[in-house]
C-alpha positions as CSV (number, residue, x, y, z in Angstrom):
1,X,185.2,-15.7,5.9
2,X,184.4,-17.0,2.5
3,X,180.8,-18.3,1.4
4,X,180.3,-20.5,-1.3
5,X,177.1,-20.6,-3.2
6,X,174.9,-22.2,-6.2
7,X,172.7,-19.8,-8.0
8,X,169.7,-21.2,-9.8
9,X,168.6,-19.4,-13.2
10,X,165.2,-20.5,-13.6
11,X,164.5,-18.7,-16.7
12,X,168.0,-20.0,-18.2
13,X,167.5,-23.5,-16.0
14,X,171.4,-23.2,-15.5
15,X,173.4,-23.8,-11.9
16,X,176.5,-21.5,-11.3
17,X,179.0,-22.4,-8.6
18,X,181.2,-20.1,-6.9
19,X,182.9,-18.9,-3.9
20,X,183.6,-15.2,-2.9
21,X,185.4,-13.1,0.1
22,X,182.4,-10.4,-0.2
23,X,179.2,-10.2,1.2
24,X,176.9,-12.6,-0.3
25,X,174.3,-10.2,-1.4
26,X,177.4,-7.8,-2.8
27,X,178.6,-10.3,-5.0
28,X,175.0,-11.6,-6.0
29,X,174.6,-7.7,-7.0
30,X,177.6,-7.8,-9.2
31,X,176.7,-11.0,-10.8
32,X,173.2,-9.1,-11.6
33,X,175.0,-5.7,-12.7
34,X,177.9,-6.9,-14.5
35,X,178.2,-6.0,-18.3
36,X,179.6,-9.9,-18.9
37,X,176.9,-11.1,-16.2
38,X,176.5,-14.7,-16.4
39,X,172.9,-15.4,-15.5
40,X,171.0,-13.1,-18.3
41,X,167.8,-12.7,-16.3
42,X,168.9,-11.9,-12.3
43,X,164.9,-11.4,-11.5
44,X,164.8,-15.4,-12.1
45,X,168.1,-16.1,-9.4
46,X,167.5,-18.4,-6.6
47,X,170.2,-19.0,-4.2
48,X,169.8,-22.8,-3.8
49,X,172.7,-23.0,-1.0
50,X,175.1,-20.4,0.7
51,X,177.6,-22.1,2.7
52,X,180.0,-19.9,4.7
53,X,182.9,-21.0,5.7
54,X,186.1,-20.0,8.3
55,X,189.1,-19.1,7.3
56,X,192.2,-20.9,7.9
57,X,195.7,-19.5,8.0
C-alpha cells in the first residue's frame, strides 16, 4: 500500500506533497528528524490529507 499526503507548516505557511511505501507516522517522523528536514518547525505540521491507496501489479 502506498499513502499520499499534504503536510501543512503553519509556522512556515508552506504545503508539501508526497507519497511514501512506509507507515504514515514513520515517514512523518523522518521528515521531523531528518538533518535536511524540509518543514523547519515539525511542532507546527498538520496533516491536511492522507490518502492511501492499493497497490497494483
Amino acid at each position: 500500500m502506498w499513502t499520499f499526503y499534504i503536510l501543512y507548516s503553519a509556522g512556515l505557511d508552506k504545503y508539501y506533497i508526497g507519497c511514501t511505501g512506509d507507515e504514515m507516522l514513520q515517514r512523518l517522523h523522518r521528515h521531523n528528524t531528518t538533518v535536511k528536514r524540509l518543514i523547519k518547525k515539525p511542532e507546527n505540521i498538520l496533516i491536511k490529507i492522507a490518502k492511501i491507496l492499493p497497490l497494483y501489479s
